[in-house]
Structure formats: structure tokens, C-alpha cells
N, C-alpha and C positions, 0 to 999 in steps of 0.2 A: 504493500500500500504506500510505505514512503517513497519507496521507486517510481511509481505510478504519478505520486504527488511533483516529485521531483523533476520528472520528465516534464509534465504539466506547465509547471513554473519556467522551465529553460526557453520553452517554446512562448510561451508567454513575454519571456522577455527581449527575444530574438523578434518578435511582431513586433514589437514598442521599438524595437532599436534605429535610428537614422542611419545613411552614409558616413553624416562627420563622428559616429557613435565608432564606427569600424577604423575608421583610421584615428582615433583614438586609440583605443587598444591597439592596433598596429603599432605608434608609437608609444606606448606605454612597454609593449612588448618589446621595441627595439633597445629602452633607457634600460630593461631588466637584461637583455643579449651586454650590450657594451661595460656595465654593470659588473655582471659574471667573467667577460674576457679582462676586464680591469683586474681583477682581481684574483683570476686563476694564477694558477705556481708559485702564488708567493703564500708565505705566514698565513697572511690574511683570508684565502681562498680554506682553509679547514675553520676560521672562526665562522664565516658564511655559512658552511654546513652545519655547525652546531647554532645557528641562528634558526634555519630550516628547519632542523630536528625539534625545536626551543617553539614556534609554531606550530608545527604539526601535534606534539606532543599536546599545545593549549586546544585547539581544534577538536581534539579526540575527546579530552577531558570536560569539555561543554557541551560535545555532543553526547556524552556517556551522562553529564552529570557529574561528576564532579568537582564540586564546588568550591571549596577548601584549596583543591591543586589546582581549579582556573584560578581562583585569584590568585594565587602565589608567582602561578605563569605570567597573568597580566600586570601583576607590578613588577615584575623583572622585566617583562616588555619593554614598560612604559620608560623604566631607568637603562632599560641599555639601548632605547634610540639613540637616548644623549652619549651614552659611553660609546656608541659606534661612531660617533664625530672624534673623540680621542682616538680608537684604536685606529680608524681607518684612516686617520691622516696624513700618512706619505700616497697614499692612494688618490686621494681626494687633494691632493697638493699637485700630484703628475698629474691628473685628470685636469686641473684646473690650466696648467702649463700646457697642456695638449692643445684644450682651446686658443690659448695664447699663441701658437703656434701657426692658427690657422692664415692662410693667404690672406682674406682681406682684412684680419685683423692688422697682419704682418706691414701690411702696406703704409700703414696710419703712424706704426712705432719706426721703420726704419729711417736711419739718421745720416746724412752725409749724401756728396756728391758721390753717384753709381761709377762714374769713369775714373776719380781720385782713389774711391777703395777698390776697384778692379785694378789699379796701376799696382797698391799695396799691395792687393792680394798673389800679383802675378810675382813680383820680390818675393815676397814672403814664402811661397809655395817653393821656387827654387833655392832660396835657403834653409828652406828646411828638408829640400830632399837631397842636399846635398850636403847637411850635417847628419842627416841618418846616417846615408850610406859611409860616411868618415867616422862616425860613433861605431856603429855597426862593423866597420873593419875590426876596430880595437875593443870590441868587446866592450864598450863605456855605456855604461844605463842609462837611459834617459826617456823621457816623460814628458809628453807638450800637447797641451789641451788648447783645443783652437774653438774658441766662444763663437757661436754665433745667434740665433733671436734669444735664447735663455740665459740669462748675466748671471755672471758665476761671481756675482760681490760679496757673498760670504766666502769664498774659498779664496779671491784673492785677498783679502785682509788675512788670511792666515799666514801672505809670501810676505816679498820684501818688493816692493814698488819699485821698477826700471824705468818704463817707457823708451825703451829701447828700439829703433831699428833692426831688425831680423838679419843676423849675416854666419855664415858657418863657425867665423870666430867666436862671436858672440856666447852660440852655441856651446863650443868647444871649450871656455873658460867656462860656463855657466855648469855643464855638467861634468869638470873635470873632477875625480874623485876628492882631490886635497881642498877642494875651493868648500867654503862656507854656505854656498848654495845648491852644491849639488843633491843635496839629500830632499826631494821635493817636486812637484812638477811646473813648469814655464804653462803661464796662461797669455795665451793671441790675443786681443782682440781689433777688429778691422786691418788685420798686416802689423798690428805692432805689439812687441814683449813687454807685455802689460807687468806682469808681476813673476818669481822665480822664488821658489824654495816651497809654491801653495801646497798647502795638506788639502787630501782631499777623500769625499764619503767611501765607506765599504758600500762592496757590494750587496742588494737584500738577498737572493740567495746563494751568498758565501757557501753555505755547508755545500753543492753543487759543482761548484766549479772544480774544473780540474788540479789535484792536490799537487803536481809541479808548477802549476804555474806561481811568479813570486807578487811578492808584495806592490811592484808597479803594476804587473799586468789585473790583479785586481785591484788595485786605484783607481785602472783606467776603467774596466767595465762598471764599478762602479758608480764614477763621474758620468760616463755616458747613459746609465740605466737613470739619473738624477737630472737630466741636461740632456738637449740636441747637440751636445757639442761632438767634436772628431778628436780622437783622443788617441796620439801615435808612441809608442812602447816601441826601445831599441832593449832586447835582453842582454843584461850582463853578462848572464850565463852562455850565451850563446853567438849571442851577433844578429839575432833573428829580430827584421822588424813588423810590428803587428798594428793592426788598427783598432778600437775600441769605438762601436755605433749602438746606441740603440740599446744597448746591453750585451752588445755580440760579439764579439774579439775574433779578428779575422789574421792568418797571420802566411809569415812567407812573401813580406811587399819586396821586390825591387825598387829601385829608383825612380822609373817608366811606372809599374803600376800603382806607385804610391803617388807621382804627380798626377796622373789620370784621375786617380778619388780625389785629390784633392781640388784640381778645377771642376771638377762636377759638383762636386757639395760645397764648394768655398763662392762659385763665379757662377758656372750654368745656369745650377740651381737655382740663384738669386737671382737673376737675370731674368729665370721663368717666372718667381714669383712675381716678380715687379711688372710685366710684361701684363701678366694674367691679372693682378689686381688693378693697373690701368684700364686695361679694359671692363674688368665691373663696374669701378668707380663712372667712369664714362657712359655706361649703358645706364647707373641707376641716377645719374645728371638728364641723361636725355630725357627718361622718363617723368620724373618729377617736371622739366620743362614742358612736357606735352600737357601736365594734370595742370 
């Protein structure tokens, strides 16, 4: 009879429902999809499950009857909305930088003349692939985190302020072992060596990574899993140089294919953005003139 009843009701409210009712839930359903991929693989993706179970469990106990275990369920509820703003907030911190991230938001914050920091950027890229590959010879560590839409002004207050010009030399004293700055990594920003010696976040999941890899190579995945930045690792151990994107450490760059990445994510890239957000901006000018 409650089946009966229940069926009754679904269709009942499937008659009442509009078009804008459907794509509602379409996006309701899309915010709970990006939701769950935000937050798979990490820490936080097991406390989502016991949130799940934490529901379901109250669900059951109202439907049985239960009364004593609903309320107990519903004030733990009620107190752990607020506690999921605490727990979940490197989550909800990257989510919010994602947005930020977006092209035409991009468009509004970028700073400077396009052809001045394409000049920067094309220096810059050749001095830094021509200080890998001379670190890289001699086995010298090193660590250089290239900023670009997400500012890294907590980590560079942790260095020591240069404003440097980018050149192999530069380089070669900054990461030479005896020097007072080598211990750290060189932060970019628009072509120039913003600051040298920055500390910077672990990675969130550390326990995963690979247990040879050392303390740069996850700096770098770290920094990038925290930031869009490109984040290039010369091993000590090795000579081997790597890239840190996204959370990914890519490794085995030569010279050739490490300037490759880096005009593409340093200039192309930017170049698309700006390209594609002029022309929004342009299309949403015309129309407000027609209104």
C-alpha cells in the first residue's frame, strides 16, 4: 500500500513539474557531479561518505521511528553544516581559485602591456632553459615556480625579495649549494625573479606519491596542486629535469621540450585567453548597444 501510495505521489508531482522545474535539477544535479569530483582522492572524499552514511542512517530512523536517534542525527546535522565550512576548506579555497581562473574573469585582472611581458616572457623562458640544462649537467637542485593568474604572496614572503632579471648566472649563484639561498625555491612573476629561498605547501596527498621522489619534487607538486603555476625541478640526485602542473609531475624534459611547455602555458596560452575574452567583452558591448 505504501508503494502504491508512493508511486501515486511521484507521478503527481512529475504532472505539476514545468520545463524550468527540469533544468533545475539538471543543475542542481550538475553542482552535486563537480561537488563529488572536487573532492574525490583526497582526505576529504571519505569524510563525504560518512556525511552520506550520517543521512541515510537519519532517513531510516524517521522512517522506522525512531525518535531519540532522529534527533540526535538532526542536531549533528544541523552542527556539522557549519563544521563542513572548516573541514572542507582547502576545497572550497581551490574551488573558489578555479572560478578565478576563469577567461573572462581573467580578462578584467590581467595587468600590463601583452607585447612588454611577451618580450619578458621570451628572456625568461630561455634563461631558464638554459640554466636547467647547466644545473642538470652538474647535478645542482633546483626549484623555480613560474606564477601566473594565482599570486603566490604568501609563499613569496617566506623568500628573500630580488627583482631580478632572469639570466643562467643569476641562476647558477642562486642555486649554488654554498650560497644562503639555495635551500628554497625562485618565484617568476611576468619574466622577472620575484623572490629566492620561498618555502612552499606539501602536497594533500603526500602518503601517494612516489616514496623516491625528494623533498623538491614534492614542493613542486604541491605548489602546483595549491596554484596554476608551472613549477620546474632539476634532481640532485640525478640530473633529471621535471615539471610540476596541476598536481602532476611530468618528468625527462630536455631543453627543446621544456621551452615548448613553456611558450605554450607562459605566451600561447595567454595570448588565447586575451584573444577569446576580447571577443566576449565585444559581443556583450554590442548587445547591451542594440537593448
Amino acid at each position: 500500500m505504501q508503494l502504491h501510495d508512493l508511486k501515486d505521489s511521484l507521478f503527481s508531482i512529475l504532472k505539476t513539474m514545468e520545463f524550468v522545474d527540469f533544468i533545475d535539477i539538471a543543475l542542481l544535479a550538475y553542482i552535486i557531479y563537480l561537488l563529488l569530483k572536487l573532492v574525490s582522492e583526497t582526505r576529504a572524499g571519505q569524510l563525504v561518505k560518512g556525511i552520506i552514511l550520517l543521512l541515510a542512517a537519519y532517513m531510516v530512523s524517521k522512517y522506522v521511528g525512531l525518535k531519540v536517534i532522529t534527533h540526535l542525527l538532526a542536531s549533528t546535522i544541523d552542527i556539522g553544516l557549519t563544521a563542513m565550512i572548516v573541514i572542507f576548506q582547502p576545497e572550497l579555497r581551490r574551488a573558489l581559485e578555479k572560478f578565478g581562473r576563469t577567461k573572462f574573469v581573467s580578462y578584467f585582472g590581467f595587468g600590463g602591456d601583452m607585447d612588454t611581458l611577451e618580450k619578458r616572457w621570451n628572456h625568461a623562458i630561455e634563461a631558464i632553459c638554459d640554466s636547467c640544462v647547466e644545473l642538470s649537467a652538474t647535478c645542482t637542485g633546483a626549484l623555480i615556480v613560474v606564477e601566473r593568474q594565482v599570486k603566490l604572496g604568501e609563499q613569496i614572503e617566506t623568500g628573500t625579495m630580488m627583482n631580478a632579471l632572469p639570466s643562467k648566472e643569476v641562476f647558477g649563484n642562486i642555486f649554488y649549494p654554498k650560497t644562503p639561498l639555495h635551500d628554497g625555491a625562485v618565484i617568476m612573476r611576468d619574466g622577472i625573479i620575484l623572490a629566492a629561498a620561498c618555502f612552499l605547501p606539501k602536497p594533500q596527498k603526500e602518503e601517494s606519491i612516489n616514496k623516491k621522489l625528494g623533498s623538491r619534487h614534492r614542493a613542486a607538486i604541491g605548489m602546483s596542486e595549491n596554484s596554476d603555476s608551472v613549477v620546474i625541478v632539476v634532481s640532485e640526485e640525478t640530473g633529471q629535469i621535471s615539471v610540476a602542473m596541476n598536481g602532476v609531475l611530468t618528468r625527462d624534459y630536455t631543453r627543446e621540450k621544456l621551452k615548448t611547455l613553456l611558450v605554450n602555458e607562459l605566451i600561447a596560452n595567454q595570448q588565447d585567453i586575451i584573444s577569446s575574452n576580447k571577443k566576449q567583452v565585444s559581443s556583450f558591448r554590442e548587445r547591451r548597444k542594440k537593448r
